[in-house]
N, C-alpha and C positions, 0 to 999 in steps of 0.2 A: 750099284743098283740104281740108285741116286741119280746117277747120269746119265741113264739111258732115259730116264721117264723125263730129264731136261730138252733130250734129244727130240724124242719124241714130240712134245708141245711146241720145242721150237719149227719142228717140222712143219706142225699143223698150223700155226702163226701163221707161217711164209705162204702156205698155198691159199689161208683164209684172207690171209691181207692181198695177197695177189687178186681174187675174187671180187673184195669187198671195192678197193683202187679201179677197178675195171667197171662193175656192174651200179654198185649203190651209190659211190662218190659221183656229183655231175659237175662238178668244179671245172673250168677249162685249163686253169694254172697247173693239172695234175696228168696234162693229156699225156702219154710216152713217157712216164715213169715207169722206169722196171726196176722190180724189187731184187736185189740180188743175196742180200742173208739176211738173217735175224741172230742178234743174239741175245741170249736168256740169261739171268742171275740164277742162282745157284737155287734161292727161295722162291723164282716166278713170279718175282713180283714188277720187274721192271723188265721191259724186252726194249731192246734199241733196232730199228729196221733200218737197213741200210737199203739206198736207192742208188739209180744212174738215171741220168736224161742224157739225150743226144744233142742238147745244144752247150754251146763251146759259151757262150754269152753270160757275163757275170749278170746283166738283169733276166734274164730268161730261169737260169738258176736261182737265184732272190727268190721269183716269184712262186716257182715250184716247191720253195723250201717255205713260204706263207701259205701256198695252200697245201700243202701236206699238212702242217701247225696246224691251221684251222682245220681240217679235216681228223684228228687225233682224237678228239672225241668223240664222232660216228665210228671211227673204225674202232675204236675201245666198245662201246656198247655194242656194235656186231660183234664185234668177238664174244661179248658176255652172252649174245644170243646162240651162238655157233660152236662154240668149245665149251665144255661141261668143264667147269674147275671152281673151284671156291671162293676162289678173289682172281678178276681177269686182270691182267699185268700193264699198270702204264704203258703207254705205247709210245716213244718218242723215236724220231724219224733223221736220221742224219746220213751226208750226202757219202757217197762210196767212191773214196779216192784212190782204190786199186786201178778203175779203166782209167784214168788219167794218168797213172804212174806208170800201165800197160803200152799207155800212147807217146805216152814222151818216152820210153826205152823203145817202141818204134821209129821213133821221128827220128832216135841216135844212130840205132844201125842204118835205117837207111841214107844218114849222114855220111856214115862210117862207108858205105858199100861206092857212095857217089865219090868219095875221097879216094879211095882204090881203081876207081876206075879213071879220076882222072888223074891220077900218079902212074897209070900203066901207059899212057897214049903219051 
């Protein structure tokens, strides 16, 4: 039962942090952040929001990753305004290395497809 009411909050997280990233934040270091999960402790007290950017740039990344930082504390108190819950949950923000591990098992097949084709010619 327990888990479903985890589910839930985390649900609500995602769509609220989506929101707040979009509308309330004016930062420009946070411009083409998209949020891609949240995930929740067990007790709600801590949620980690995972992101992606579209740029490949280790300083473009840095930057996005100081202004999310700096912006953790507006999106904590929106959330305390948005979600009815008794204590709103730390919000710390770290980057989602599934689309890069997505991209580089692309970059291998299409490695792999370029090598068959030049082994059949």
């Amino acid at each position: 039962m327990a888990n479903y009411r985890v589910e839930r909050v985390r649900q609500e997280i995602l769509r609220e942090v989506n929101d707040i990233l979009l509308k309330d934040v004016k930062d420009p270091r946070i411009e083409g952040v998209t949020i891609t999960d949240v995930e929740l402790t067990g007790d709600l007290q801590q949620a980690t929001v995972f992101y992606s950017t579209l740029s490949d740039l280790a300083s473009e990344r840095q930057k996005t990753k100081d202004g999310l930082q700096a912006a953790s504390g507006l999106v904590r108190s929106e959330l305390a305004k948005r979600i009815k819950l008794y204590k709103v949950p730390t919000v710390k923000f770290e980057r989602d290395k599934s689309v890069d591990y997505g991209n580089r098992i692309e970059e291998l097949l299409n490695q792999v497809k370029e090598d068959t084709r030049s082994s059949d010619e």
